[in-house]
Backbone bond lengths (Angstrom), bond angles and torsions (degrees), N, CA, C in turn:
res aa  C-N    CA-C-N  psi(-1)  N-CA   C-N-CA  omega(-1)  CA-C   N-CA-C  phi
1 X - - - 1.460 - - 1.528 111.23 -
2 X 1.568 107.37 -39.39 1.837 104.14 167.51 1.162 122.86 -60.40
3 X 1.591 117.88 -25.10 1.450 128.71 -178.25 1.892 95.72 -72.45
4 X 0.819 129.30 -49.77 1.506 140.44 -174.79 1.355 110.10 -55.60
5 X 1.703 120.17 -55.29 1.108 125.08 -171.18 1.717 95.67 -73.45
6 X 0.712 107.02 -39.98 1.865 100.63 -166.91 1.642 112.56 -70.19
7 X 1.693 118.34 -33.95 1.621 105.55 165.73 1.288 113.43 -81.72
8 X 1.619 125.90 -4.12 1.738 117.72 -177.82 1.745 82.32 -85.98
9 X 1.213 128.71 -37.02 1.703 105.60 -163.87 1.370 98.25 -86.90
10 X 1.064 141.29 9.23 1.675 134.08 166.23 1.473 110.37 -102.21
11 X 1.423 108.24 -26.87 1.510 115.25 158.11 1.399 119.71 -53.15
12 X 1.550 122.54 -53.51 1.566 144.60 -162.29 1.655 84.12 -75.37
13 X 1.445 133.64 -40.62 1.216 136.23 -162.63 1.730 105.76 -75.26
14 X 1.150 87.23 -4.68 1.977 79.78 -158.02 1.294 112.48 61.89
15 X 0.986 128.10 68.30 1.590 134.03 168.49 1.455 128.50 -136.32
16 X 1.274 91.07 -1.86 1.399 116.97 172.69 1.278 125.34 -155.50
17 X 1.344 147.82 150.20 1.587 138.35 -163.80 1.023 91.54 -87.79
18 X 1.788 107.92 -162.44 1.420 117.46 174.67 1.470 105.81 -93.14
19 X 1.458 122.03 -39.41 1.349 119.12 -171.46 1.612 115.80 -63.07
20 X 1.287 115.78 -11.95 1.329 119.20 179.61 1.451 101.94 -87.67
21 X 1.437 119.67 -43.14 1.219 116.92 -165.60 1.515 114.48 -97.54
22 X 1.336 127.76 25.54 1.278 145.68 127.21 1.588 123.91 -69.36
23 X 1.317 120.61 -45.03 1.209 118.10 175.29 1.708 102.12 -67.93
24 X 1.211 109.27 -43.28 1.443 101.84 -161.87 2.137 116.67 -71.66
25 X 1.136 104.91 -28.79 0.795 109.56 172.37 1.709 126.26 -50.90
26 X 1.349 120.61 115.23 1.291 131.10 -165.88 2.031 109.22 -71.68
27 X 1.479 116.35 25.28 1.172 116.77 159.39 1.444 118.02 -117.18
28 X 1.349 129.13 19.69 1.334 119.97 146.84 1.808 115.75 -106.98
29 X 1.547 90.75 135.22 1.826 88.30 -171.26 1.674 107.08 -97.83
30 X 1.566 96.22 15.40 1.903 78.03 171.10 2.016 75.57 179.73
31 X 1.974 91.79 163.29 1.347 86.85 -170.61 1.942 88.52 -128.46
32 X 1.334 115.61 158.52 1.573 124.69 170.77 1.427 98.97 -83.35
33 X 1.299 96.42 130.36 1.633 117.76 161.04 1.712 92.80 -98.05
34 X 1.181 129.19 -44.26 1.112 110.44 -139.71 1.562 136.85 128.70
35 X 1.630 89.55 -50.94 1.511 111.27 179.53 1.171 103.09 -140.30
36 X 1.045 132.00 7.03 1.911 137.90 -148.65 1.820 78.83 -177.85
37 X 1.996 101.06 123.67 1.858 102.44 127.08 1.604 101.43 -121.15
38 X 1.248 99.02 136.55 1.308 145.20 -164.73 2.156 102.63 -88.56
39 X 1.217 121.51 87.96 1.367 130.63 -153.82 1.575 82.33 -92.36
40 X 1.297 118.23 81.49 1.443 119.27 139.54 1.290 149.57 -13.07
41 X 1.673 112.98 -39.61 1.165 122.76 -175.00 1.716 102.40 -117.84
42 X 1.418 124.49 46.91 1.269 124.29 171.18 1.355 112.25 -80.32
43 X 1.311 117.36 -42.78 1.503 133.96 167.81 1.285 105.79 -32.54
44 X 1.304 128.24 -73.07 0.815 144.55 149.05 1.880 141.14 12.86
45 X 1.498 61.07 -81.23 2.109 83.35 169.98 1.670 96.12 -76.78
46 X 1.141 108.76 -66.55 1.775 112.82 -161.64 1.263 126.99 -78.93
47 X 1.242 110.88 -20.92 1.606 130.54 -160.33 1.453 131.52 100.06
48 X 1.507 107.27 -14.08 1.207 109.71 -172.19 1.771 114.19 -140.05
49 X 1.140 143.94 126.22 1.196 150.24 -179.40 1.467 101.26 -48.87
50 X 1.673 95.16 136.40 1.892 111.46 173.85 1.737 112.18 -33.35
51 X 0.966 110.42 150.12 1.640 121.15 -171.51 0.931 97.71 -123.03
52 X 1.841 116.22 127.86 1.248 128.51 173.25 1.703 127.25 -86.60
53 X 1.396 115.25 100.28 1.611 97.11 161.67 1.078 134.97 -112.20
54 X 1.305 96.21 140.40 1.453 115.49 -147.54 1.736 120.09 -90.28
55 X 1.673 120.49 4.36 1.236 106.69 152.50 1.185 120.31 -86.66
56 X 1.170 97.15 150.59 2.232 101.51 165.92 2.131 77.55 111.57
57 X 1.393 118.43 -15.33 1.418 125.20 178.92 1.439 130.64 -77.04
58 X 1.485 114.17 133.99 1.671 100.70 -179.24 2.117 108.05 -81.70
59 X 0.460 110.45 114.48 1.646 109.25 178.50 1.469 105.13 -35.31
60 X 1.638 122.88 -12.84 1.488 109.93 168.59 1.891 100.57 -94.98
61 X 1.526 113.67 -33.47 1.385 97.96 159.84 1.680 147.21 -37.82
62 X 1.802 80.83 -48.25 1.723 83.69 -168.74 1.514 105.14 -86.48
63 X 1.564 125.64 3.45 1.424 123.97 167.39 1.468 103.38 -71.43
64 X 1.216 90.50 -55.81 1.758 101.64 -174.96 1.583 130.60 -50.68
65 X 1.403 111.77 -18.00 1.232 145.84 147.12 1.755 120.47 -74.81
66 X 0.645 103.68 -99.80 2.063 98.52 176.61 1.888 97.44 -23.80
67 X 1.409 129.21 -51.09 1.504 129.62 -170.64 2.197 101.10 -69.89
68 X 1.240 101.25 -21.31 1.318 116.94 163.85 1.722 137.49 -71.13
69 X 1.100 87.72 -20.55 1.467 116.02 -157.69 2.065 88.80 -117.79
70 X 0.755 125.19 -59.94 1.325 131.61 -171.12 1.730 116.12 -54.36
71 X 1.674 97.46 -34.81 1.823 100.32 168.35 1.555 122.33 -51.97
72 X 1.319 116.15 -23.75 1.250 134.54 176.23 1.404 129.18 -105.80
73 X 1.473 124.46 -5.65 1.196 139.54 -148.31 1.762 112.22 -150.97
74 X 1.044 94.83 144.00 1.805 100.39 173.13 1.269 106.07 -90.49
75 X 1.629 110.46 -17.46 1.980 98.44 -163.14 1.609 88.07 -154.89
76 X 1.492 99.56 146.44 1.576 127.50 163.58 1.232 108.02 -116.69
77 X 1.854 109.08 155.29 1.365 97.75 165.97 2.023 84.60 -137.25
78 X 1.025 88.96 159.52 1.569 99.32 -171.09 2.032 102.35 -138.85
79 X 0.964 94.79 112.78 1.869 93.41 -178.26 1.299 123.55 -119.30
80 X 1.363 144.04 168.58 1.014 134.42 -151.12 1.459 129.05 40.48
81 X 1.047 123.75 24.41 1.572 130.17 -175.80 1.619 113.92 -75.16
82 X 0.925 108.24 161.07 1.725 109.20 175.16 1.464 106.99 -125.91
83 X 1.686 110.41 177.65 1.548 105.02 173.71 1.694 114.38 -44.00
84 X 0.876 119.79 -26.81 1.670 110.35 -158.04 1.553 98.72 -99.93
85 X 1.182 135.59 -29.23 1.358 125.75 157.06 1.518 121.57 -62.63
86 X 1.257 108.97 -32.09 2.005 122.70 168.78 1.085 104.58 -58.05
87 X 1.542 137.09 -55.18 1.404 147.15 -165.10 2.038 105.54 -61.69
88 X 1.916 85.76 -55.27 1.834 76.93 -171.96 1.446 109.35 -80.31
89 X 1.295 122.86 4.06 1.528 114.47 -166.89 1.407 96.52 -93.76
90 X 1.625 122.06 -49.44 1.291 119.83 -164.47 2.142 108.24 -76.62
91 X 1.652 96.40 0.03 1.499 97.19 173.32 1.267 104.37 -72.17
92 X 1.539 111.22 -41.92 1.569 102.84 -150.75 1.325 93.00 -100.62
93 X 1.502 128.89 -6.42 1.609 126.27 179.55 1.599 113.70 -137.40
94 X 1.521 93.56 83.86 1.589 102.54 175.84 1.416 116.05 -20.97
95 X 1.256 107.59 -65.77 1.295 114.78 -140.57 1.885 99.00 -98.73
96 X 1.031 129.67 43.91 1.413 159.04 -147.33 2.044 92.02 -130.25
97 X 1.318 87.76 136.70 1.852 91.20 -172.24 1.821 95.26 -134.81
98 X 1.343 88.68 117.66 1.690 97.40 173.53 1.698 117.62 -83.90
99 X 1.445 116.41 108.86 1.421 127.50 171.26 1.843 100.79 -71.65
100 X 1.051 119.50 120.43 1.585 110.52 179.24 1.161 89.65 -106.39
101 X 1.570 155.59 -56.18 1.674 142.20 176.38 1.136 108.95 -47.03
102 X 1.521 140.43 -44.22 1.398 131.02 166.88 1.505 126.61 -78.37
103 X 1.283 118.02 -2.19 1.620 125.53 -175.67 1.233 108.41 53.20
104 X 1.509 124.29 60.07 1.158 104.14 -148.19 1.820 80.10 -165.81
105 X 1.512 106.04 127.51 1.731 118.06 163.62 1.667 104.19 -117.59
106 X 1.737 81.31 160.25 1.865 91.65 -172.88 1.162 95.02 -160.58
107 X 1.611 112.88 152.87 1.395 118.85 -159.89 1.735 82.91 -141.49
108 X 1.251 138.75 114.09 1.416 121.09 -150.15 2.137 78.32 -156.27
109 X 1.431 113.09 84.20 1.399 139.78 170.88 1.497 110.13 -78.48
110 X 1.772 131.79 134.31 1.195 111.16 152.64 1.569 108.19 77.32
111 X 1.684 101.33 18.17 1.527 114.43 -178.21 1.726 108.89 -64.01
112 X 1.657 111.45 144.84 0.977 123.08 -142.15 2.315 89.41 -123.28
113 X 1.076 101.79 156.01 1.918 111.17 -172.33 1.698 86.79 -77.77
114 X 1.537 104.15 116.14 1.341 118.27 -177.28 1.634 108.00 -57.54
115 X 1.249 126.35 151.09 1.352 121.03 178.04 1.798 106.42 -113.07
116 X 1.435 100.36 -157.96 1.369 101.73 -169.10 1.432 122.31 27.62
117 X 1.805 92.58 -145.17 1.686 111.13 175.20 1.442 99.90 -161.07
118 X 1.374 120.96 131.46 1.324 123.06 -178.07 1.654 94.80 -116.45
119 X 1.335 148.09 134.02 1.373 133.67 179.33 2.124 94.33 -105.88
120 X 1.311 114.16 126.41 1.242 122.88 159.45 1.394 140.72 -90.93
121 X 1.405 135.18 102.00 1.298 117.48 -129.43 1.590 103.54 -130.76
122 X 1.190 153.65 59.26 1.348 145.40 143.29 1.293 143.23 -16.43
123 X 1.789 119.39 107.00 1.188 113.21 176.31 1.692 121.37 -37.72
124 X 1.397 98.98 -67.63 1.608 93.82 -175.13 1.689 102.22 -133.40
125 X 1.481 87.12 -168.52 1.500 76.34 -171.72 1.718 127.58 -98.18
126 X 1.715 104.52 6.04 1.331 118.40 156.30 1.702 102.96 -45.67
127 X 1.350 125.36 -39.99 0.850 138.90 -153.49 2.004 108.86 -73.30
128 X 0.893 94.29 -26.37 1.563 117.82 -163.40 1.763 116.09 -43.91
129 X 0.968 104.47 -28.28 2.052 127.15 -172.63 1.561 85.56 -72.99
130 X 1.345 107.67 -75.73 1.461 90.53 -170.96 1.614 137.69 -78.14
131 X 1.413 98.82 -4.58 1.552 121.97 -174.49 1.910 89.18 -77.62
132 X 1.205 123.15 -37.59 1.523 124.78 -179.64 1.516 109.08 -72.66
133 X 1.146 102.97 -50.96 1.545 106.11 169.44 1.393 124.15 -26.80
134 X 1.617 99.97 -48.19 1.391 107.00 -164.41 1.533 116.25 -80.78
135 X 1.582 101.22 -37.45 1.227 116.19 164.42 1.631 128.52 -64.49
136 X 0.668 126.89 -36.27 1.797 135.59 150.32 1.174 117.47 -50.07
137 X 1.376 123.33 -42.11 1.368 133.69 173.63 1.688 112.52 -61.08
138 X 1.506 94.92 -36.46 1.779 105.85 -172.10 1.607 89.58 -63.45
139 X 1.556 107.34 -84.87 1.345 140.36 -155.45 2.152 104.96 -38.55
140 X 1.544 98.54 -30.42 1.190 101.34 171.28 2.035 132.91 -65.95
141 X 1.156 80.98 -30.86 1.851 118.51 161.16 1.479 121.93 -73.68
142 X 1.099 105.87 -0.64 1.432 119.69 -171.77 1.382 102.68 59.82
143 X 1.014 148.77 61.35 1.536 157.73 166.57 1.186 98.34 -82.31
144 X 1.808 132.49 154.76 1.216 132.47 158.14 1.469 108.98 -95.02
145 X 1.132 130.54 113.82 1.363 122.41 162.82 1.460 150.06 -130.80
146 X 1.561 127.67 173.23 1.668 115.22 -141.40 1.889 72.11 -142.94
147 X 1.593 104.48 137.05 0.977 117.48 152.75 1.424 143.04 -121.69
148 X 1.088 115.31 107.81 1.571 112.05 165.05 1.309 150.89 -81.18
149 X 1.349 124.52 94.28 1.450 108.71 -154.61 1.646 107.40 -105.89
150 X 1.140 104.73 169.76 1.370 106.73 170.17 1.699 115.69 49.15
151 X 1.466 92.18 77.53 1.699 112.30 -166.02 1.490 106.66 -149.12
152 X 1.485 123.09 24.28 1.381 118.29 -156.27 1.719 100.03 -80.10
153 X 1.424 122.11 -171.96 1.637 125.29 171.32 0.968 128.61 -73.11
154 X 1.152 113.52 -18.35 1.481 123.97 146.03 1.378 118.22 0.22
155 X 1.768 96.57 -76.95 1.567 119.08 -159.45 1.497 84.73 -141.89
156 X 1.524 103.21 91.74 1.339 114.56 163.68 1.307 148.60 -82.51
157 X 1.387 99.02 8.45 1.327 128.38 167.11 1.503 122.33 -86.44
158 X 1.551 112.14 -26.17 1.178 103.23 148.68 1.436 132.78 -96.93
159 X 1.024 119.49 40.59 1.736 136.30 163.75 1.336 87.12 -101.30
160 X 1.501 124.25 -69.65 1.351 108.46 -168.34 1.431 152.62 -40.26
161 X 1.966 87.73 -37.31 1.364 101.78 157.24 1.171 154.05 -29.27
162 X 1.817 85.56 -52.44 1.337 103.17 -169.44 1.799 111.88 -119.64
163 X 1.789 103.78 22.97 1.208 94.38 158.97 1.748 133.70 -85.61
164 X 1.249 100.56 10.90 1.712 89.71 159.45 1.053 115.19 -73.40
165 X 1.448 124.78 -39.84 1.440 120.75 -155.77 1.655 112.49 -69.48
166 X 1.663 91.44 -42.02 2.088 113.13 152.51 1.296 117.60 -19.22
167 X 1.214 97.93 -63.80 1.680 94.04 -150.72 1.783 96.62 -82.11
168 X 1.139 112.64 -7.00 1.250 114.24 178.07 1.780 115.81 -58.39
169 X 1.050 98.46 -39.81 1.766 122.00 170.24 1.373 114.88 -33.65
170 X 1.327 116.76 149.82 1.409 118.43 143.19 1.172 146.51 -68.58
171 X 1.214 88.96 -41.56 1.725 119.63 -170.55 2.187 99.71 -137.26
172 X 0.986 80.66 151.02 1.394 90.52 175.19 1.617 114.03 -138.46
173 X 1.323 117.22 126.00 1.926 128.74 177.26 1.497 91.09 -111.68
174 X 1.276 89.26 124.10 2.082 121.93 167.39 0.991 111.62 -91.34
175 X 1.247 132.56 134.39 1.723 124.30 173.15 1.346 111.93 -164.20
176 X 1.837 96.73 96.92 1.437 118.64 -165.68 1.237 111.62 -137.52
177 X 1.841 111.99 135.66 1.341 113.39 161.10 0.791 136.49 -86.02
178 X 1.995 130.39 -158.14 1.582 106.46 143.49 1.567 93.66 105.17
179 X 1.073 106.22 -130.29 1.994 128.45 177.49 1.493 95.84 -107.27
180 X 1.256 139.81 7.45 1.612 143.11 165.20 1.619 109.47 43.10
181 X 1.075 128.88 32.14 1.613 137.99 -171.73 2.012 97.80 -78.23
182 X 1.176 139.02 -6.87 0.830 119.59 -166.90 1.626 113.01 -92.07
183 X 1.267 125.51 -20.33 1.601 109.80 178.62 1.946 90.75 -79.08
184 X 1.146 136.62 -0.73 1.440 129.39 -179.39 1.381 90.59 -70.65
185 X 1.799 135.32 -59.54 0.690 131.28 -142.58 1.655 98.24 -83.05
186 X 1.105 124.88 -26.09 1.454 126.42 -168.76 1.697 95.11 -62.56
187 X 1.506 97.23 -57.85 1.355 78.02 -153.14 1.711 116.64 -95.03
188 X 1.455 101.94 45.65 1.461 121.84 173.86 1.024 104.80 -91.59
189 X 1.814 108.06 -23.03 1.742 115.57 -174.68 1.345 129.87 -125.09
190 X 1.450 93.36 35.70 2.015 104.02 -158.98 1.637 97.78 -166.88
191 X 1.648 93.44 135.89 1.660 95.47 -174.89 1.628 93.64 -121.60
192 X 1.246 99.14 83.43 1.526 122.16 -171.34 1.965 102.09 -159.92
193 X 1.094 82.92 152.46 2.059 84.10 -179.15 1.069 106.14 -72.41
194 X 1.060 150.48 175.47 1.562 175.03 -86.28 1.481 111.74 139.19
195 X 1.200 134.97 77.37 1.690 120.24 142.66 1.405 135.40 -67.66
196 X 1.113 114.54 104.13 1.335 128.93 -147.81 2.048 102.59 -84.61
197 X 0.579 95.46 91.04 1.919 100.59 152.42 1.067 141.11 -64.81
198 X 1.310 123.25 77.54 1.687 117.27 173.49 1.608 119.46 -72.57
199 X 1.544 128.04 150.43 1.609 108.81 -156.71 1.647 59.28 -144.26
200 X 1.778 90.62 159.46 1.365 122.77 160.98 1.033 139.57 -60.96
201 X 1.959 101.44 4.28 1.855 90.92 -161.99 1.713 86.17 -113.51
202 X 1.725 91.10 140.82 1.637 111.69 176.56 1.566 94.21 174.12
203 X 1.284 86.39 162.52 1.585 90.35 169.16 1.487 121.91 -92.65
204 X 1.352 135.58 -172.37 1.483 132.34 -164.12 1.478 136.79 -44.92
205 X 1.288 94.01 -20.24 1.426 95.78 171.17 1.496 116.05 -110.21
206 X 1.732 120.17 24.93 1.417 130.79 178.13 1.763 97.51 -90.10
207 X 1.269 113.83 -10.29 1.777 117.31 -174.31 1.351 108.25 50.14
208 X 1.475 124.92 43.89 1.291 116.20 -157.51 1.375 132.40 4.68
209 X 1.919 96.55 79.69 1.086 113.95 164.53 1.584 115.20 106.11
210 X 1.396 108.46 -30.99 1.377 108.92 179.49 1.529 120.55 -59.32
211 X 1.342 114.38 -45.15 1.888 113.91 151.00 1.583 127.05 -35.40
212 X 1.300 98.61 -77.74 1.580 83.88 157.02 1.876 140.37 -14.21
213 X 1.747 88.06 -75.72 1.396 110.91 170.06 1.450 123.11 -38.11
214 X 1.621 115.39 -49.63 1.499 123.86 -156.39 1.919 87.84 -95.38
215 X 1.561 110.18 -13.64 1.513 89.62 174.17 1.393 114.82 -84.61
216 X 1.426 122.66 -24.50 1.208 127.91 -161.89 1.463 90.24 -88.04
217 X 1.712 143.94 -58.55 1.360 114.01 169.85 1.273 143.97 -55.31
218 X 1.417 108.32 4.78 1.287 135.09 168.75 1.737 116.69 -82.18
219 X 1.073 108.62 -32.78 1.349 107.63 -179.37 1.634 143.57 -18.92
220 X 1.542 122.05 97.94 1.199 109.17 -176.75 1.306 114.30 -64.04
221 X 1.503 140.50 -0.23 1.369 138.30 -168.14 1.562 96.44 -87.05
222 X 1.403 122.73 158.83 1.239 117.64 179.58 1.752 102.79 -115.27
223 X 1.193 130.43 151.85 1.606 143.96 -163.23 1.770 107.58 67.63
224 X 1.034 101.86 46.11 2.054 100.21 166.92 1.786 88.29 -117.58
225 X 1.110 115.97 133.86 1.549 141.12 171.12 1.416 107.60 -128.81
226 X 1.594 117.25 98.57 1.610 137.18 160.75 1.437 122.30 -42.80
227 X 1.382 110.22 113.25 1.795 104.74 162.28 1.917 91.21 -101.46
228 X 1.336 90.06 164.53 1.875 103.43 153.31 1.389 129.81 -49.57
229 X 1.253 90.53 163.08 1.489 99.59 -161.14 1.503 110.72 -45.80
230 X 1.137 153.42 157.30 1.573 143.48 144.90 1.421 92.33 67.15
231 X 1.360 138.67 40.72 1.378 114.94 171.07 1.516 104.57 -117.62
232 X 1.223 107.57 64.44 1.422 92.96 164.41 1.449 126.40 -50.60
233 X 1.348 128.35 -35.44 1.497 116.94 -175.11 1.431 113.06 -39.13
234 X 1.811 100.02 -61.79 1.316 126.74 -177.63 2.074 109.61 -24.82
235 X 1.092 101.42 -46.87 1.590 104.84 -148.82 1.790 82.58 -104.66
236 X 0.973 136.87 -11.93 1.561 148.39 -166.96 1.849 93.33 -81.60
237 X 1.878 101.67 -54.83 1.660 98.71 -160.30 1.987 80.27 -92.10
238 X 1.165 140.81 -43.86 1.537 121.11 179.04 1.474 106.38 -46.09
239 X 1.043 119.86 -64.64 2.111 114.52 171.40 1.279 117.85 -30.57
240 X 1.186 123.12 -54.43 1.567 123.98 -179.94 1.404 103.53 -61.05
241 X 1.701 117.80 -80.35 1.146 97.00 174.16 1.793 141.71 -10.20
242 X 1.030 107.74 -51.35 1.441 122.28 -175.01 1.444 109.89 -84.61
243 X 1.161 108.61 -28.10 1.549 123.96 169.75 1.880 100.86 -70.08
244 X 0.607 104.53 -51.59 1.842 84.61 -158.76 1.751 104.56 -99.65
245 X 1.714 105.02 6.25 1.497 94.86 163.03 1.754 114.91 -90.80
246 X 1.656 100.95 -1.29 1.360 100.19 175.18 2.021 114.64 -73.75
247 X 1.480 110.04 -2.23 1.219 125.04 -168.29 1.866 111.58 11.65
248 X 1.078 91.12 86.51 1.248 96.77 -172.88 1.857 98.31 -151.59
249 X 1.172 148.25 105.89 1.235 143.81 -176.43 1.424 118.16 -74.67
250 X 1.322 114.79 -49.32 1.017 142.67 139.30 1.597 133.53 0.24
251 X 1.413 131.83 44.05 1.464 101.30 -163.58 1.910 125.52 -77.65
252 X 1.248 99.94 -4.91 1.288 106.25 172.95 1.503 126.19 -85.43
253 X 1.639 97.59 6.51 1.955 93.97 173.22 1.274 103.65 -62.35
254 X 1.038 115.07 139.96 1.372 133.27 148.35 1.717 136.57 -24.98
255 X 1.658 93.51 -45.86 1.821 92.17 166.19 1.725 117.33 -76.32
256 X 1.779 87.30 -19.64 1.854 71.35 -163.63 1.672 97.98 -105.17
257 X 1.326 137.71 25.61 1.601 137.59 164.27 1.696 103.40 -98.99
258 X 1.354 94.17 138.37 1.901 115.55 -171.06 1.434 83.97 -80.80
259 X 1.439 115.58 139.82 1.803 142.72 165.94 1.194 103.97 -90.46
């Protein structure tokens, strides 16, 4: 109600129009584009403002959306985008940063001291589009995060390497093609969750991706939890989640690192 009273008296002031002070007002829970309503109060409910994806999108849509989304918001995230959604978004939103390995723009205002540790981990580097995805997705959430790429079973010596830095994590994102065996192996060796990523890249008998997929719900390891194929977002905003209910900033305390 203070939020209310304070844009009607800057309204009454002339200090603001009316069309501003309709949007701003905290009693509409979503606004008409037209082609897009724009659910305002997702932040809200979930923690994080509606997420734009941007195929099936006109590149003057999904500007028109993120510039929609931003009256209410410090940060957008927009995924799957291509050059021509990058071009109209960063017209109409300066300050808008194009990820081209993650397909992925973010407008991330009023940025906040990342917490936790989420570790992001990619078999190879076919793998890399969506392994960024996920990580952009974190880092936009204020997530702290560590990436490892190009660690698949392949060459299991470099998993090994770099499982100290692993287990240091809260949360851990897998993102493997192929026969997808690698969040099995993670979390044979980590008492931390596993969001498991299956990606499209394999050859003909990977069904783009469905091999992967049916190995990772298969898993004899116990704590791997499956998103869809190529969805890094998916397993990017489940990590955070789990990441910042560990409220702990800290990843080197002592209670919260696996022995």
């Amino acid at each position: 109600m203070n939020a209310a009273r304070e844009i009607l008296a800057q309204l009454q002031a002339g200090a603001i129009d009316v069309d501003t002070a309709l949007r701003s007002l905290p009693l509409q829970p979503a606004t008409d584009l037209g082609f897009a309503r724009i659910d305002h109060e997702r932040a809200s409910r979930c923690g994080f403002p509606e997420v734009v994806f941007c195929p099936g999108k006109t590149p003057a849509q999904a500007a028109a959306i993120a510039t929609e989304i931003l009256t209410r918001s410090e940060r957008v995230l927009l995924t799957r985008a291509d050059q021509g959604h990058a071009d109209a978004v960063t017209a109409a939103v300066p300050d808008s940063r194009w990820h081209a390995s993650a397909r992925c723009l973010t407008v991330h205002r009023g940025r906040k001291e990342p917490i936790g540790l989420v570790a992001v981990v990619a078999a190879g580097t076919a793998d890399l589009p969506v392994a960024e995805e996920a990580a952009v997705t974190l880092e936009i959430a204020d997530n702290r995060v560590e990436r490892h790429f190009d660690v698949g079973v392949a060459g299991l010596h470099r998993l090994l390497d770099r499982l100290p830095a692993i287990r240091r994590a809260h949360a851990v994102v897998a993102i493997a093609g192929m026969e997808g065996a690698l969040p099995s192996v993670l979390a044979g060796l980590l008492a931390r969750p596993v969001f498991a990523v299956p990606t499209s890249v394999g050859y003909g008998a990977s069904f783009g991706g469905l091999t992967a997929l049916l190995a990772m719900l298969n898993s004899c390891a116990a704590g791997v939890a499956v998103v869809n194929v190529d969805n890094g977002f998916g397993a990017g905003y489940l990590a955070s989640l789990v990441n910042r209910q560990t409220r702990c900033p800290d990843p080197d305390d002592a209670e919260m690192t696996p022995r």
